[in-house]
N, C-alpha and C positions, 0 to 999 in steps of 0.2 A: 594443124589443129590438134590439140592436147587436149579429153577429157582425161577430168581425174573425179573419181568418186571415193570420198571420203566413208570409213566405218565406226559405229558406233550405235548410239539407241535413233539418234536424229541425224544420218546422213548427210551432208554435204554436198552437192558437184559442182565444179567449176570446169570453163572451157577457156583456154587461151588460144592463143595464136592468129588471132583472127585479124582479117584486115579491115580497114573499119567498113567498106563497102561489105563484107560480111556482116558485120554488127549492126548495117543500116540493115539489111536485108531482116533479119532476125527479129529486128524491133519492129518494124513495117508488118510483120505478119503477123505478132503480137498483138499488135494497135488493133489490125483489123479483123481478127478473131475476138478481141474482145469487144469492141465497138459496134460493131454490123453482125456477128453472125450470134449471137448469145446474148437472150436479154433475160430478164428473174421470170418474164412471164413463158417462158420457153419451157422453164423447167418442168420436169414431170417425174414422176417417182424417182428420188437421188438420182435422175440423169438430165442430163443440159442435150438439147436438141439444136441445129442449127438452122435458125427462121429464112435463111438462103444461102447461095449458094457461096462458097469462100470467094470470094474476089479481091486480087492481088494485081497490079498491071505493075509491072516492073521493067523498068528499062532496060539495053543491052549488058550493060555494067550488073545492075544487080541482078538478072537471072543467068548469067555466067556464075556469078557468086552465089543463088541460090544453089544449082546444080552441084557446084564443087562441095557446098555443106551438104544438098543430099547424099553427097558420094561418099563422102569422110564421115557421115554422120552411119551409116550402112555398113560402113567396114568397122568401125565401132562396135555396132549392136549385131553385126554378125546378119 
């Protein structure tokens, strides 16, 4: 896995290398952060609160692949 973050006034980042059972993983927790756990009536002073708990059930495939994005994504951000 490869971030790169671009410089300038509007930033850029992009991540390659990903296998797509990565890329399913990524999109799945997307969906269901934005779907289920954040709705407009959530909001409260400019902050988003989550109306429950994040729920994810992933299968052997994709939480092998989550893991290894949390790993890569950690040594990244230090």
């Amino acid at each position: 896995m490869k971030l790169t973050i671009g410089k300038g006034t509007k930033p850029k980042g992009t991540i390659s290398g990903l296998s797509m059972t990565e890329v399913d993983v990524i999109l799945n927790i997307v969906d269901v952060a934005d779907r289920r756990c954040f709705k407009v009536s959530d909001k409260d002073d400019d902050r988003w609160y989550s109306n429950e708990d994040f729920i994810l059930v992933p299968d052997d495939t994709q939480r092998k692949a989550l893991a290894k994005l949390g790993n890569e994504i950690r040594k990244i951000i230090g």
